[in-house]
C-alpha positions in Angstrom: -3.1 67.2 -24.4 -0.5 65.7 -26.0 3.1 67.2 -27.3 4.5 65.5 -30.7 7.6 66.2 -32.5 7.8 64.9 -35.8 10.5 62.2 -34.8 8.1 60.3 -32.5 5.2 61.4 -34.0 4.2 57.8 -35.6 3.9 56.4 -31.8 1.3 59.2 -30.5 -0.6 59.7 -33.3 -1.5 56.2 -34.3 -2.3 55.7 -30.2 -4.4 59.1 -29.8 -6.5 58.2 -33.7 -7.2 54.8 -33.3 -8.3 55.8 -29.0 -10.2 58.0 -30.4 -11.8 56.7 -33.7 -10.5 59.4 -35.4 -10.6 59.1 -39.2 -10.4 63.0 -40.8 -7.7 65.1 -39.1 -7.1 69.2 -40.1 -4.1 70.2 -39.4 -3.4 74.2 -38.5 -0.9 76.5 -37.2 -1.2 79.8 -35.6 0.8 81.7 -38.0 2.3 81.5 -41.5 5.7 79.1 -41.8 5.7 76.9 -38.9 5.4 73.6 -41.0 2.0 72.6 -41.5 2.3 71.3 -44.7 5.4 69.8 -43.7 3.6 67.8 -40.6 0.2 67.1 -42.6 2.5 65.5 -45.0 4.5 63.6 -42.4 1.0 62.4 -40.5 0.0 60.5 -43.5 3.2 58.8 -44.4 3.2 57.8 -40.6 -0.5 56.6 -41.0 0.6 55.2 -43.9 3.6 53.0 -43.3 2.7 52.1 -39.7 -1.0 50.9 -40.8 -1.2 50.1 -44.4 -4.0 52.1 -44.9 -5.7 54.1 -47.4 -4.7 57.6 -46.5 -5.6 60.9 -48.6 -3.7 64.0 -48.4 -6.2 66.8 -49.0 -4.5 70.7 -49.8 -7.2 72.7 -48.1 -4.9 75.5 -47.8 -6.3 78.0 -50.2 -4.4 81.0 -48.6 -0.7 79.0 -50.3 -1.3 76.1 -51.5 2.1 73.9 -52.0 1.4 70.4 -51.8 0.7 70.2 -55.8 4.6 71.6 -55.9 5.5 69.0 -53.6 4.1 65.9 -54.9 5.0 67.5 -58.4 1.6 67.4 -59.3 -1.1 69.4 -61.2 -3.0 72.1 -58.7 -6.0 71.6 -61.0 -8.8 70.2 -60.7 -9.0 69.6 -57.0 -10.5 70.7 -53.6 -12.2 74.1 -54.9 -13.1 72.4 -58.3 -14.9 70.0 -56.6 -16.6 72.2 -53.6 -17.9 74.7 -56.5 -19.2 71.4 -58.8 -17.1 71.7 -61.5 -15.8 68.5 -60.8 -16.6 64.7 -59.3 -14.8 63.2 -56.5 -13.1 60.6 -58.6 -11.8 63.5 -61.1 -10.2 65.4 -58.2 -7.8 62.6 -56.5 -4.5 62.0 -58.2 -2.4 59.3 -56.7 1.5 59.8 -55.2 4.7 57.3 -55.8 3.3 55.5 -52.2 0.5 53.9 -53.2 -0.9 54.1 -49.9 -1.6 58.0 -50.4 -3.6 59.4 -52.8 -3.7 63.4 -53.2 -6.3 66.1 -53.5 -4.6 69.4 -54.9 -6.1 73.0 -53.9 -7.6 73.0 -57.3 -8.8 76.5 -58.9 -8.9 79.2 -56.3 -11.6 81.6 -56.8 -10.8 85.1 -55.7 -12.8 85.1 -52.3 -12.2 81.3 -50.9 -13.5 81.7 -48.0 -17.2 81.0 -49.2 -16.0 77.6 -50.2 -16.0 76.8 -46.4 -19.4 78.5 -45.7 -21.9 76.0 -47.5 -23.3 72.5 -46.4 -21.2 71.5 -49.6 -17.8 70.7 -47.6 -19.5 68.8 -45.2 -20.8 66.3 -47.1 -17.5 66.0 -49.2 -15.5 65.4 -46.1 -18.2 62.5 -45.2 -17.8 61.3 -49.0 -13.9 61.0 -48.4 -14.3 59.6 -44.8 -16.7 57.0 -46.4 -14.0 56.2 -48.7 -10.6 56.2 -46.7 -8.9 54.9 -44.0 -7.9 58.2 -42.9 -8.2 61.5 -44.4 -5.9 64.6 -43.4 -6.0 67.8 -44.4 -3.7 71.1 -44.6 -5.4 74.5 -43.9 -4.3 77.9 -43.7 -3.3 79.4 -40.1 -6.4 80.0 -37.6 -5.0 83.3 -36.1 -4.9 85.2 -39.7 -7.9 83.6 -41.3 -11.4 82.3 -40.6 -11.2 79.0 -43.0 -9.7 77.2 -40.3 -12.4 78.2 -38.0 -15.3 77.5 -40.2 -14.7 73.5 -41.0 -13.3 72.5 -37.3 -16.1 71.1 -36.1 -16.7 68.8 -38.7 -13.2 67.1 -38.3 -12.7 64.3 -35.7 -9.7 65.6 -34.8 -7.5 68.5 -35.4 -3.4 68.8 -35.0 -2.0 72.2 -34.3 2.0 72.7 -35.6 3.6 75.4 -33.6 7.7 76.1 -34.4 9.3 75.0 -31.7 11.0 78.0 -29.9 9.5 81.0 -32.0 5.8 80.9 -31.2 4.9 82.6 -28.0 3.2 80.7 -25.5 0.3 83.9 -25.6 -0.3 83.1 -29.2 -0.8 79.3 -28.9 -3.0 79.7 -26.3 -5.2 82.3 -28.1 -5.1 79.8 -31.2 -6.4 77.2 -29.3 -9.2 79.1 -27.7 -10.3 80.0 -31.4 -10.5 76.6 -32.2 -12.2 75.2 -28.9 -15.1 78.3 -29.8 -15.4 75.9 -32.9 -16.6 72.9 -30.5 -13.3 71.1 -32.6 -11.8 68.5 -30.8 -8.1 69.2 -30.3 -6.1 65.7 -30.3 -2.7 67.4 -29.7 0.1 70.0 -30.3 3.5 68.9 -33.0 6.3 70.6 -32.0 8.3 71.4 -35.0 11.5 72.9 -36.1 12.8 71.3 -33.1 16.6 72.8 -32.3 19.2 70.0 -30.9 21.7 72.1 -28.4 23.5 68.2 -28.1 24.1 65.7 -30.6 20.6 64.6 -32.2 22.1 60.7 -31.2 22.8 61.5 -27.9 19.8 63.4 -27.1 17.9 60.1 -28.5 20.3 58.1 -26.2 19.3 60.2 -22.7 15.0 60.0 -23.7 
C-alpha cells in the first residue's frame, strides 16, 4: 500500500499505473470534503504533463458534481446523458485549456442516480473510454455514505482513496477500505491530503 500526498504524487502514481497496467482509475473518499475532486483533478494533470498522454477527466460524482464549475464548463450533456442513451460518446466529451485532457461533465442527474451504476451499460462505457485513452480517471461520490462507489469498483483497474490528512480517523479508513476490498476492487494506494506543515514547507522538503 502506498501513501501519496499530492506534492510527490507524480513519482508514485506514474510508477504504481504503469507496474500495474493500469489505465481507468476511480477515485473515492470516505466522507464528504476531503478533496477528491481536488486529487482526481491533480492525477490527470500529473498523468498528463509527466506522459503526454491522452487523459479524460470523467465527473462520476452524481451525489455534487463540481468539476463542470471547475473547468468552467457546461454540466450537460455528459456522464448520465450518455449512461441513459440520450447521448453518444463523442457528444459527451468537451475538451479543457490542456489539450492533453479532455472532460466528461456529470451531465443531467435523474432523481435516483444510483440505477445509472446498476446496468451492464457503465461497463461497457468505461471499456469504450479505455479503448479510447491513455488513461481515464474518474471522481465518485464518498463509499462510506453511498453505494455508487461500491457498485463500479470492480470494473476499474485501479482505485485511489483521498483521506484529509489529520481529520479522518484511522477506524473510518479502515472500514472504507474493507467496503471496497468486498468489491474485489483493486486498491493501488491512499493520497494524503490537506497535508498541515508544523515547519517551513522548504525546510520540511529540505530534511525528506
Amino acid at each position: 500500500m502506498f501513501d501519496f500526498t499530492l506534492e510527490k504524487i507524480k513519482i508514485d502514481l506514474l510508477l504504481t499505473f504503469k507496474a500495474k497496467d493500469t489505465k481507468t482509475i476511480l477515485c473515492t473518499s470516505s466522507h464528504v470534503g476531503e478533496g477528491t475532486t481536488t486529487a482526481a483533478i491533480c492525477v490527470a494533470r500529473s498523468l498528463s504533463c509527466e506522459t503526454k498522454s491522452k487523459i479524460l477527466l470523467v465527473d462520476s460524482n452524481f451525489r455534487s458534481p463540481c468539476i463542470h464549475e471547475i473547468f468552467n464548463l457546461p454540466q450537460s450533456p455528459g456522464l448520465a446523458d450518455l449512461l441513459e442513451g440520450r447521448e453518444d460518446t463523442h457528444s459527451v466529451i468537451q475538451e479543457s485549456k490542456d489539450k492533453l485532457i479532455s472532460i466528461m461533465t456529470s451531465g443531467s442527474i435523474p432523481e435516483k442516480p444510483l440505477g445509472l451504476f446498476r446496468t451492464n451499460r457503465f461497463k461497457d462505457v468505461l471499456e469504450e473510454l479505455k479503448n479510447s485513452f491513455d488513461y481515464v480517471v474518474f471522481d465518485i461520490a464518498p463509499v462510506l455514505l453511498f453505494s455508487d462507489a461500491s457498485l463500479v469498483a470492480g470494473h476499474f483497474d485501479g482505485m485511489v482513496l483521498v483521506i484529509e490528512c489529520e481529520k479522518t480517523r484511522y477506524e473510518v479508513v479502515s472500514t472504507a477500505l474493507e467496503a471496497l476490498r468486498k468489491t474485489d476492487a483493486i486498491i493501488l494506494g491512499i493520497i494524503l491530503n490537506k497535508r498541515r506543515y508544523y515547519i517551513p514547507e522548504g525546510i520540511y522538503k529540505r530534511l525528506r
